[in-house]
Structures are given as C-alpha cells and as structure tokens.
PDB file of N, CA, C and O in Angstrom:
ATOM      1  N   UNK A   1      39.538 105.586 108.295  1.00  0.00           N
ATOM      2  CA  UNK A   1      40.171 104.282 108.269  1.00  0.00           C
ATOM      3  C   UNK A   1      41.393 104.247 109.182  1.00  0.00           C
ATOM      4  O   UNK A   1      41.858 103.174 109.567  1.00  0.00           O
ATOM      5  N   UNK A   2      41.781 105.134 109.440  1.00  0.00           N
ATOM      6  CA  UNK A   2      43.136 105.631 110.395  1.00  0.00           C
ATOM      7  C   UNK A   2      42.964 105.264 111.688  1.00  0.00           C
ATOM      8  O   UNK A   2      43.788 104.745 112.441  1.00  0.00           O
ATOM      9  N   UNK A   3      41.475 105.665 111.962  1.00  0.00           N
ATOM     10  CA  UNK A   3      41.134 105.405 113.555  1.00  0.00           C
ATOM     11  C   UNK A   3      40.795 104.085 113.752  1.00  0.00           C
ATOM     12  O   UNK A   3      41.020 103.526 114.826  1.00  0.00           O
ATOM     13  N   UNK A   4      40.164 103.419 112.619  1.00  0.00           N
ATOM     14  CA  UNK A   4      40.023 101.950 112.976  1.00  0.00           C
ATOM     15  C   UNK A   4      41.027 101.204 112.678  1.00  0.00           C
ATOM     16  O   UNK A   4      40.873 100.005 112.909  1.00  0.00           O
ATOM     17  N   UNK A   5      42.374 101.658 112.074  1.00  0.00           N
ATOM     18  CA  UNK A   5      43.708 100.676 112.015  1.00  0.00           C
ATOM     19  C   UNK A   5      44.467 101.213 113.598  1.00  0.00           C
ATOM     20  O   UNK A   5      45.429 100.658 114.128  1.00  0.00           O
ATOM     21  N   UNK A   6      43.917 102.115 113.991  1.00  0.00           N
ATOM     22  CA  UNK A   6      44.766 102.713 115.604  1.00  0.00           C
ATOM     23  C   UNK A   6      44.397 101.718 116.726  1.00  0.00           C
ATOM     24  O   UNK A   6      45.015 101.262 117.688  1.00  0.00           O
ATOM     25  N   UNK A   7      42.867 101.521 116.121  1.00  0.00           N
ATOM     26  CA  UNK A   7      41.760 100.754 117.510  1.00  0.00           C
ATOM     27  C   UNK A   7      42.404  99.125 117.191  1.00  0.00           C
ATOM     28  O   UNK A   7      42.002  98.256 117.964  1.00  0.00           O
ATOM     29  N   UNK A   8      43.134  98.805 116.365  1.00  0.00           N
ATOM     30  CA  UNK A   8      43.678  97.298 116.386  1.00  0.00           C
ATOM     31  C   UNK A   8      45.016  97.103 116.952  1.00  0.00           C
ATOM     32  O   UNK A   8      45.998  97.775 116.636  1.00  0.00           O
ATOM     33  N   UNK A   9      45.004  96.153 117.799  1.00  0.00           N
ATOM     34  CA  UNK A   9      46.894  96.030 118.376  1.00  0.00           C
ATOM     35  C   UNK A   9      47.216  94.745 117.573  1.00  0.00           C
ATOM     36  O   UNK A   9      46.291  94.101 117.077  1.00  0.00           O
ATOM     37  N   UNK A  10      48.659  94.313 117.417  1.00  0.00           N
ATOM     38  CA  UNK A  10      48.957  93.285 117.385  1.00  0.00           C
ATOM     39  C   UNK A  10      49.378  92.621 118.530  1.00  0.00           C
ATOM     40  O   UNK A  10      49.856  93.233 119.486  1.00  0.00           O
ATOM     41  N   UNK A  11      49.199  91.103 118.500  1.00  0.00           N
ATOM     42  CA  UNK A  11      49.739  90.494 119.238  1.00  0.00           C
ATOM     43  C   UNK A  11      51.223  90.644 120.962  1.00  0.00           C
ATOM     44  O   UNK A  11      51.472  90.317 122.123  1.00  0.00           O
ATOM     45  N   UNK A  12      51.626  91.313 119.879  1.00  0.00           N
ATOM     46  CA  UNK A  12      52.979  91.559 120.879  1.00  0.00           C
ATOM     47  C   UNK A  12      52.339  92.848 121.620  1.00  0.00           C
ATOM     48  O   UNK A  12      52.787  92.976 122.760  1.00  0.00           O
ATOM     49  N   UNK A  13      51.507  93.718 121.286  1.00  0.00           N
ATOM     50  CA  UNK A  13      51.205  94.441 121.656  1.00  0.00           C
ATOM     51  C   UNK A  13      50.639  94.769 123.083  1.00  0.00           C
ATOM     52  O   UNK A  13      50.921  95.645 123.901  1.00  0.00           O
ATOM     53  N   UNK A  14      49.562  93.542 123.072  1.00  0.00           N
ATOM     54  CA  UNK A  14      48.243  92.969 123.946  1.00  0.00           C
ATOM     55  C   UNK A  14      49.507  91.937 124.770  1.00  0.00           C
ATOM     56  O   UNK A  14      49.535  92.035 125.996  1.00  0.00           O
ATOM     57  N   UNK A  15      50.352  91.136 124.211  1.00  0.00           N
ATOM     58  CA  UNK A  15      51.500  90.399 125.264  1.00  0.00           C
ATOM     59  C   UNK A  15      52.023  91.883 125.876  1.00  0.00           C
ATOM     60  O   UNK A  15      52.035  91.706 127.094  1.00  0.00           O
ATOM     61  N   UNK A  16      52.333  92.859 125.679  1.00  0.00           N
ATOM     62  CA  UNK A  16      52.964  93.498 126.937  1.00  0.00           C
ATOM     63  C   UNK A  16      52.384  94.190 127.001  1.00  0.00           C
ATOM     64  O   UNK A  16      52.994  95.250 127.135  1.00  0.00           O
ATOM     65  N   UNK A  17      51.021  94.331 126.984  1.00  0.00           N
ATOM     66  CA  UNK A  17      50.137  95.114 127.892  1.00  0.00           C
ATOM     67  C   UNK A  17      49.622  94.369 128.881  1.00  0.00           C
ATOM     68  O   UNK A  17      49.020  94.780 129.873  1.00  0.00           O
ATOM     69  N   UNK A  18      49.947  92.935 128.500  1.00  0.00           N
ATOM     70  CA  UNK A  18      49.052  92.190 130.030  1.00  0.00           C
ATOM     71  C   UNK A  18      50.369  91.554 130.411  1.00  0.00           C
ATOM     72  O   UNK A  18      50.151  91.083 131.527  1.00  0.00           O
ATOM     73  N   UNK A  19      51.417  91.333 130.133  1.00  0.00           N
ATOM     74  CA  UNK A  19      52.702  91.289 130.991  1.00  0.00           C
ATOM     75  C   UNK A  19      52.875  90.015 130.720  1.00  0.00           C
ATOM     76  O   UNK A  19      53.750  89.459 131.383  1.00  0.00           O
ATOM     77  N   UNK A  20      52.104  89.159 129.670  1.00  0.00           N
ATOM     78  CA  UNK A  20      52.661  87.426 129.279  1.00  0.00           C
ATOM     79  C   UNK A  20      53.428  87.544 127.800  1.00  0.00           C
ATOM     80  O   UNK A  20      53.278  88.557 127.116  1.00  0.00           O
ATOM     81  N   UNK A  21      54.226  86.476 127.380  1.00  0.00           N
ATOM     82  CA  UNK A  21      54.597  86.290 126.214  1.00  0.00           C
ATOM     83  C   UNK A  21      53.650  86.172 124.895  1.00  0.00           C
ATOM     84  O   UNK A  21      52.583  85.558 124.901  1.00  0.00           O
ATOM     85  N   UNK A  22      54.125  86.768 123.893  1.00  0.00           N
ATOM     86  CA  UNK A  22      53.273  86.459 122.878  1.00  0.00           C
ATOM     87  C   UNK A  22      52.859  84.895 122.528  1.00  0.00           C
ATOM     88  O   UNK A  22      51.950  84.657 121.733  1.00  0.00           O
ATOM     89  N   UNK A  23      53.515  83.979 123.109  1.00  0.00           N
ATOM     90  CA  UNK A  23      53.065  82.828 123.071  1.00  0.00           C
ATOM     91  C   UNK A  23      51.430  82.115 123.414  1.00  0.00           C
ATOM     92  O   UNK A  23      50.766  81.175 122.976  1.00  0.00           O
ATOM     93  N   UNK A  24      51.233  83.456 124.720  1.00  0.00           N
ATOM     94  CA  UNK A  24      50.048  83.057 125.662  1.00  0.00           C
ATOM     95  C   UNK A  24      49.270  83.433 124.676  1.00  0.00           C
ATOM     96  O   UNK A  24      48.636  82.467 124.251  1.00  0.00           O
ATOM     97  N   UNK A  25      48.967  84.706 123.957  1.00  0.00           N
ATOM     98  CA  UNK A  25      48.091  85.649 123.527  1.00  0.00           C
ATOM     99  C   UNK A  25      47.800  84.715 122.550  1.00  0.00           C
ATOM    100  O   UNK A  25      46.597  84.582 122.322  1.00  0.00           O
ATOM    101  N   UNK A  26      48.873  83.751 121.648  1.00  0.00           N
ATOM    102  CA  UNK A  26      48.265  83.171 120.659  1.00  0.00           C
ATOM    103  C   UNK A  26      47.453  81.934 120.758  1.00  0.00           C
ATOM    104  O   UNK A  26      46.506  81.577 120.057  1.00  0.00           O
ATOM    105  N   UNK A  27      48.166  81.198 122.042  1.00  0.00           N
ATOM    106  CA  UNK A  27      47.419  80.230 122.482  1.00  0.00           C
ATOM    107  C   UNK A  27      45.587  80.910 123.132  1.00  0.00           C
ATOM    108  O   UNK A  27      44.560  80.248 122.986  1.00  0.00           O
ATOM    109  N   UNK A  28      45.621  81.960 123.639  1.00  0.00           N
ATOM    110  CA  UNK A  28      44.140  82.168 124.157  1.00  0.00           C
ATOM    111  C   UNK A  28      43.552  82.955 123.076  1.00  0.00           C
ATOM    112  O   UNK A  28      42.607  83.644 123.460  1.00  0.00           O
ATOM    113  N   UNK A  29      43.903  83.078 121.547  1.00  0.00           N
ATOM    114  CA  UNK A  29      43.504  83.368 120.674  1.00  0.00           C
ATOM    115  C   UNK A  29      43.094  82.245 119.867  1.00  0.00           C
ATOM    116  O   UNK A  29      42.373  82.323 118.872  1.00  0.00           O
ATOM    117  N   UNK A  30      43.614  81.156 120.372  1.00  0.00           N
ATOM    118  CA  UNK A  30      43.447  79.605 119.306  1.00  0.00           C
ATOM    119  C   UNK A  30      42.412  79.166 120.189  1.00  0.00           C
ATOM    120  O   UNK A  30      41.578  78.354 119.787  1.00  0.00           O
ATOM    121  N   UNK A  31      42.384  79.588 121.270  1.00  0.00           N
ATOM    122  CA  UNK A  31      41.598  78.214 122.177  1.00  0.00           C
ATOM    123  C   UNK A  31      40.183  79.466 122.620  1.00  0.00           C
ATOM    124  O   UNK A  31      39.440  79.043 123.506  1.00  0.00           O
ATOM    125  N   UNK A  32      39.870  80.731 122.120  1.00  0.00           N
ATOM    126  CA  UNK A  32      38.734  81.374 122.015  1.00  0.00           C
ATOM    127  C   UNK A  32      38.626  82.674 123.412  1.00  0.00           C
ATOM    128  O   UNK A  32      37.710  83.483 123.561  1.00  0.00           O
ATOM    129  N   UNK A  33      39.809  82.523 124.243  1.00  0.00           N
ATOM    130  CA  UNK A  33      39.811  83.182 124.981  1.00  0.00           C
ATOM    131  C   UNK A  33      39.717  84.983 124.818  1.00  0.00           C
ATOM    132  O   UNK A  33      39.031  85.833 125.386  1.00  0.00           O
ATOM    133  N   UNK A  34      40.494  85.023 124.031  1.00  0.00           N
ATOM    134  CA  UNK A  34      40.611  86.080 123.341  1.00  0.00           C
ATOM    135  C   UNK A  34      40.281  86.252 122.076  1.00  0.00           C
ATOM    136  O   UNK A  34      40.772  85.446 121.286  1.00  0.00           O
ATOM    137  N   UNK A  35      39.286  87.433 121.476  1.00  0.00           N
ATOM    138  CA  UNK A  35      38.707  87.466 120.448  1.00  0.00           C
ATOM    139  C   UNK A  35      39.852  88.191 119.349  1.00  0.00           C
ATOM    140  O   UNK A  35      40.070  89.358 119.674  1.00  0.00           O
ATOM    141  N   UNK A  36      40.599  87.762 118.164  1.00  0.00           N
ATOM    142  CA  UNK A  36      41.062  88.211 117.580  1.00  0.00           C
ATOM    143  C   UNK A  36      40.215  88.603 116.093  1.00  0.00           C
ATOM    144  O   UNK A  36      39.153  88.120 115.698  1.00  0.00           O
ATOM    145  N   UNK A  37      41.067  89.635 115.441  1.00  0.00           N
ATOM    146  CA  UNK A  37      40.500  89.321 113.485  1.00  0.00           C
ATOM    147  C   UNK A  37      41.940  88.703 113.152  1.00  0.00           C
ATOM    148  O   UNK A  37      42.943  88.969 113.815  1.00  0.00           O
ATOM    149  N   UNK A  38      41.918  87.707 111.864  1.00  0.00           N
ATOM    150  CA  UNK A  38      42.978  86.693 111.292  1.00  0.00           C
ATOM    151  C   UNK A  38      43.539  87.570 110.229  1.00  0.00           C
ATOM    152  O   UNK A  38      42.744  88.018 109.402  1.00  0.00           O
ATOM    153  N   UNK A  39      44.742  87.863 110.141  1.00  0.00           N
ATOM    154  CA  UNK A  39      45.267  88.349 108.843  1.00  0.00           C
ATOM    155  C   UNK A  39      45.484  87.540 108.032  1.00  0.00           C
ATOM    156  O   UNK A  39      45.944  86.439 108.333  1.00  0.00           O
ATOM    157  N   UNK A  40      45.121  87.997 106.455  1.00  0.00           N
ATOM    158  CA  UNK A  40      45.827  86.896 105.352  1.00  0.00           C
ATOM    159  C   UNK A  40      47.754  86.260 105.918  1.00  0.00           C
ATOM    160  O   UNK A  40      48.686  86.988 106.259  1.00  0.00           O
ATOM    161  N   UNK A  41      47.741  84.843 105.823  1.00  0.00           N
ATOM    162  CA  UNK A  41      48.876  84.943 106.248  1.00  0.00           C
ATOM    163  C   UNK A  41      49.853  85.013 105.042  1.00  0.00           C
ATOM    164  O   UNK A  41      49.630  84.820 103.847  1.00  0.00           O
ATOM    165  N   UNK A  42      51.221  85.408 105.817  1.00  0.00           N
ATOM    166  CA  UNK A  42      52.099  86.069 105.180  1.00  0.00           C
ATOM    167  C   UNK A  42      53.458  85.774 105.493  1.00  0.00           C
ATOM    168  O   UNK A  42      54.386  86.320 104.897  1.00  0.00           O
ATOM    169  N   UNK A  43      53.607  84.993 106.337  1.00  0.00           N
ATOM    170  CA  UNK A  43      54.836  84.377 106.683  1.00  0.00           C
ATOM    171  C   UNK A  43      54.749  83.261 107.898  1.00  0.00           C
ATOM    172  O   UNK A  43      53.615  83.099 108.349  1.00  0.00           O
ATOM    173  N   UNK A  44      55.805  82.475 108.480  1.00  0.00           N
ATOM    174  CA  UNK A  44      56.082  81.843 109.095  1.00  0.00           C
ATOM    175  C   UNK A  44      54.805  81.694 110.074  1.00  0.00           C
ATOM    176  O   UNK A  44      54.330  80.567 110.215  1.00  0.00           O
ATOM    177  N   UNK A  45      54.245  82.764 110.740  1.00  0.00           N
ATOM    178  CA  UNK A  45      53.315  82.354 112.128  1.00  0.00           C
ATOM    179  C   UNK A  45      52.115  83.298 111.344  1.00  0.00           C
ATOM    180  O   UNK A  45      52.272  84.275 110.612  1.00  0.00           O
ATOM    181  N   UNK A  46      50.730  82.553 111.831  1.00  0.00           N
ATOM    182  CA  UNK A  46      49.479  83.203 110.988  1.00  0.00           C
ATOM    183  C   UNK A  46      49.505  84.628 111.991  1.00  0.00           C
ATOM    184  O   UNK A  46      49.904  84.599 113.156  1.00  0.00           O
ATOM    185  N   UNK A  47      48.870  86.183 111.124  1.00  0.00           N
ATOM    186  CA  UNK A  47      49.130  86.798 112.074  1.00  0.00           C
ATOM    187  C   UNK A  47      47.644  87.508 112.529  1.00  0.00           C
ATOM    188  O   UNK A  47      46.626  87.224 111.899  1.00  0.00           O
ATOM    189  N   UNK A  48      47.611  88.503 113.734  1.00  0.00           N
ATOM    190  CA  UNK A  48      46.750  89.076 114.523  1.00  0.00           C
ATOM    191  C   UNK A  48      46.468  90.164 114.940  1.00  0.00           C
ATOM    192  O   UNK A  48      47.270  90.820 115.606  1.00  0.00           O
ATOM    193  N   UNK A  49      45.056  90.660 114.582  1.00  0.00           N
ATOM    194  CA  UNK A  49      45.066  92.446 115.319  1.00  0.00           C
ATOM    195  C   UNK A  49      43.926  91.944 116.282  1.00  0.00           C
ATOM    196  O   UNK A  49      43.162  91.001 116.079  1.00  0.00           O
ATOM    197  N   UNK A  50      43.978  92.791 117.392  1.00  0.00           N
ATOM    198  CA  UNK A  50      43.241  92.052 118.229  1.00  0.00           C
ATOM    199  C   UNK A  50      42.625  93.824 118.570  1.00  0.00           C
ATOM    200  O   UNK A  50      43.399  94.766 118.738  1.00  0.00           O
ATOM    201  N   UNK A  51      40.826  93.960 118.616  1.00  0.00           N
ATOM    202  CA  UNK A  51      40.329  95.241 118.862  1.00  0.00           C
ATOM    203  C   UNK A  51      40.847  96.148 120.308  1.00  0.00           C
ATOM    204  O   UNK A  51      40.667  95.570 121.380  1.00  0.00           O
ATOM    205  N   UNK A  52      41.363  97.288 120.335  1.00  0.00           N
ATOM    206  CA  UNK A  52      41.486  97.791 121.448  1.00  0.00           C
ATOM    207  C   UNK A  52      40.333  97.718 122.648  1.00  0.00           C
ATOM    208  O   UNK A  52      40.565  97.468 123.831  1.00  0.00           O
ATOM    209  N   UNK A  53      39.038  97.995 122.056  1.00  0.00           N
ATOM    210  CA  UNK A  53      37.867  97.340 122.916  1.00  0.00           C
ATOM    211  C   UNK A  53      38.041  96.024 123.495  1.00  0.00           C
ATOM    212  O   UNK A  53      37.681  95.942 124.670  1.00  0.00           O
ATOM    213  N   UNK A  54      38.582  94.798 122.870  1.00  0.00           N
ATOM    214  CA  UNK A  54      38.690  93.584 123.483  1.00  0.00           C
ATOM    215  C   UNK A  54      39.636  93.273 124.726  1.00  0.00           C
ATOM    216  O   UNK A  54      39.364  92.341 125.482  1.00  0.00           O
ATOM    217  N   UNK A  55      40.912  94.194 124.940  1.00  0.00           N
ATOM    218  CA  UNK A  55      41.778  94.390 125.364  1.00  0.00           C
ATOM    219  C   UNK A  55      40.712  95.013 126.597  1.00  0.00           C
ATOM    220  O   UNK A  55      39.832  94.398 127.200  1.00  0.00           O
ATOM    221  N   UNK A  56      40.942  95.816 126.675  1.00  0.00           N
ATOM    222  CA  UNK A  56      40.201  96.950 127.872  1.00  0.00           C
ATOM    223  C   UNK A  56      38.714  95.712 128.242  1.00  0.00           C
ATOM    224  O   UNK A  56      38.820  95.031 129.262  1.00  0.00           O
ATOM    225  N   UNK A  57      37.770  95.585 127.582  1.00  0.00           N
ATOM    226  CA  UNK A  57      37.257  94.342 128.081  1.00  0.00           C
ATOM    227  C   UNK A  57      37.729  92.931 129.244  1.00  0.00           C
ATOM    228  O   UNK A  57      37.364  92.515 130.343  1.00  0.00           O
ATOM    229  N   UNK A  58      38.655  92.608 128.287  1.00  0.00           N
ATOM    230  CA  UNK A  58      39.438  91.504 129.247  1.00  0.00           C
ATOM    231  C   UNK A  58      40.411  92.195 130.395  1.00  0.00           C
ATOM    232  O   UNK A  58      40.727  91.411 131.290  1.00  0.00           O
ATOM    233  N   UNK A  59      40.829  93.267 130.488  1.00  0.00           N
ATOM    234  CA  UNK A  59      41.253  93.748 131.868  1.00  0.00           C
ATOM    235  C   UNK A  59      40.320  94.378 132.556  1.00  0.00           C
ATOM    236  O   UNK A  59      40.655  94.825 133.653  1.00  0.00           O
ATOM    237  N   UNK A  60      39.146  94.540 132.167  1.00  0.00           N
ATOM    238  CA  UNK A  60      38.212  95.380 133.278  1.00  0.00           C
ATOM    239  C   UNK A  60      37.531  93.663 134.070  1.00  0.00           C
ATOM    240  O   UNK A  60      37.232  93.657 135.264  1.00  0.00           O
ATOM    241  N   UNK A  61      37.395  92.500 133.293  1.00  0.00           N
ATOM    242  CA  UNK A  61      36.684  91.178 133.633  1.00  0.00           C
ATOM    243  C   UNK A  61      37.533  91.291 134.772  1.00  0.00           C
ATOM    244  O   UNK A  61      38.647  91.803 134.886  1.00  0.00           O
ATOM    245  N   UNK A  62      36.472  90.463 135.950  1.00  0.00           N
ATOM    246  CA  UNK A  62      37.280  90.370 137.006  1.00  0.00           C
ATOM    247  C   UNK A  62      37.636  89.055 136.971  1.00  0.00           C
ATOM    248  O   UNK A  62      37.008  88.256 136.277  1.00  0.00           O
ATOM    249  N   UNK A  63      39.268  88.502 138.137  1.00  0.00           N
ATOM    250  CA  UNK A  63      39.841  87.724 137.676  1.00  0.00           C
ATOM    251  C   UNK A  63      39.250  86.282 137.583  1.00  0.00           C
ATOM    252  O   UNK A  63      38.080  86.243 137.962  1.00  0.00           O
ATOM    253  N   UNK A  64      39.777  85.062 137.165  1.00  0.00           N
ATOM    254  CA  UNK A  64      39.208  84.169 137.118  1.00  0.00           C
ATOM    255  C   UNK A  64      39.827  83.095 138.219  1.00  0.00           C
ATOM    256  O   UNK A  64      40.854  83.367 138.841  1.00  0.00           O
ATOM    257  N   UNK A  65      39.286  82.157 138.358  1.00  0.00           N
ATOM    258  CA  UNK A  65      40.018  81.136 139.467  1.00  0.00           C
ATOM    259  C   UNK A  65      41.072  80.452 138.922  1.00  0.00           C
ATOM    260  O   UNK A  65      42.025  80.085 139.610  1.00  0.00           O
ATOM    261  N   UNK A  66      40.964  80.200 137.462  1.00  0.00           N
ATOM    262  CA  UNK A  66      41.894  79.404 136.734  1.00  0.00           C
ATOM    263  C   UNK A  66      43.389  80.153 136.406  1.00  0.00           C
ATOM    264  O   UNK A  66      43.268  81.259 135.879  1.00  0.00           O
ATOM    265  N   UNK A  67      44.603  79.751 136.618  1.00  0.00           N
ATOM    266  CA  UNK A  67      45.552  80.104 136.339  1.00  0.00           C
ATOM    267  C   UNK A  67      45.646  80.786 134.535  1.00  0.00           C
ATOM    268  O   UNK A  67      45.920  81.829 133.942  1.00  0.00           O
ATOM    269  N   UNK A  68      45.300  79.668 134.319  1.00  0.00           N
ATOM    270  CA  UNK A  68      45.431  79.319 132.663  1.00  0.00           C
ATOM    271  C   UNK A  68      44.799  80.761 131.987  1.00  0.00           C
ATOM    272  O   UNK A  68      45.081  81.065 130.828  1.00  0.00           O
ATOM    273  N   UNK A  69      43.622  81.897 133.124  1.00  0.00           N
ATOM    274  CA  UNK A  69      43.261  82.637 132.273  1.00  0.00           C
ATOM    275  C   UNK A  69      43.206  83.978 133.284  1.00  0.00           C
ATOM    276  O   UNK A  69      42.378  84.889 133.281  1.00  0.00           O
ATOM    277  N   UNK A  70      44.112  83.828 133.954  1.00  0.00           N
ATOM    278  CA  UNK A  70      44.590  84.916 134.866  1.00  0.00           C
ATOM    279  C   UNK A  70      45.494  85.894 134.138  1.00  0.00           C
ATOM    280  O   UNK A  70      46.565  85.484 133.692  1.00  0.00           O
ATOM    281  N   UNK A  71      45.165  87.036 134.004  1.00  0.00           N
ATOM    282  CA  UNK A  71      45.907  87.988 133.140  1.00  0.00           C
ATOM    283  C   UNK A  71      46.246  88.859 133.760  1.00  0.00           C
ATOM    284  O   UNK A  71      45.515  89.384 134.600  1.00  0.00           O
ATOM    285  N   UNK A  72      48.127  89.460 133.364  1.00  0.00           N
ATOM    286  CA  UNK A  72      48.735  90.742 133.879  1.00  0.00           C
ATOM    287  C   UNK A  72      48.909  90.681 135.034  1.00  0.00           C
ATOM    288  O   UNK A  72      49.148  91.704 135.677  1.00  0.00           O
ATOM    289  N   UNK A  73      48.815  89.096 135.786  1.00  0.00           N
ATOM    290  CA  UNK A  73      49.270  88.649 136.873  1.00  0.00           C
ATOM    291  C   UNK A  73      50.750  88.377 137.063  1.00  0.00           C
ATOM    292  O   UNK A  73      51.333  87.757 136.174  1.00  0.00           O
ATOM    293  N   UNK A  74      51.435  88.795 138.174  1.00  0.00           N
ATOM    294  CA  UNK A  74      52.748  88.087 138.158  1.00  0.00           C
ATOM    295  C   UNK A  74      52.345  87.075 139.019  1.00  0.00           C
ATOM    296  O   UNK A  74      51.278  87.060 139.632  1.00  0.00           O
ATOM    297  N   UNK A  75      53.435  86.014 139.067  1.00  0.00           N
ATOM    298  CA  UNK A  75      53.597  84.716 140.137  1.00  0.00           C
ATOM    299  C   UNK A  75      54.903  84.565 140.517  1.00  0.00           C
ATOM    300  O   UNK A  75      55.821  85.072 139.873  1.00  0.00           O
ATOM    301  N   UNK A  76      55.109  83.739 141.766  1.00  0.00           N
ATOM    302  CA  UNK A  76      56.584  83.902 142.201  1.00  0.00           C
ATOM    303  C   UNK A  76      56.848  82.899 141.584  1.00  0.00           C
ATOM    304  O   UNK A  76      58.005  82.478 141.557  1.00  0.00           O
TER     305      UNK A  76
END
C-alpha cells in the first residue's frame, strides 16, 4: 500500500513539476485534461492525487498547438 500511496502526487506536486500554478492543474483537472482520483473533501478546496503514470504520460505527449494545454512551457 506504500508503493501505491508513493505512485500518487498531489496537486502542488504535478504544479511544479510542469512549472504552472496549482491553479492550472485544478482547472485541467475540472475541465478533463488531466486525469485525477477526488479525495473525500476536507476543507476549503476539494482535494487531489493525481497517478505518477499520468504525469509522465502527459510530459512524454507531444506538445499541443493550443496554449491553454501547453505544459512546462515558459513564455515571455
């Protein structure tokens, strides 16, 4: 059970591994971009483990044309 609570990140986690705010991660978690599991919520913001597989998935995808789903990109 150790290895499958290791293989889950949270949110902030997956935000600075792809270099956006946790804001983005939740918005492309609401709008299906990103596949999360839902925790019972527990305070103020509903919360998120998102699979280490899904992560490594979405950075191996190559990029997209759309800004909106361009990841671990900087911009000037």
């Amino acid at each position: 059970m150790a290895n499958e609570e290791a293989d889950l990140l949270t949110v902030g986690e997956v935000a600075k591994q792809l270099r956006v705010d946790d804001t983005t991660v939740r918005r492309w978690i609401k709008s299906g971009v990103l596949e999360a599991i839902s925790l019972p919520h527990s305070g103020i913001r509903q919360a998120y483990r998102i699979r280490r597989s899904t992560l490594e998935a979405l950075l191996a995808a190559p990029p997209s044309l759309s800004d909106e789903d361009n990841v671990g990109t900087e911009t000037d």
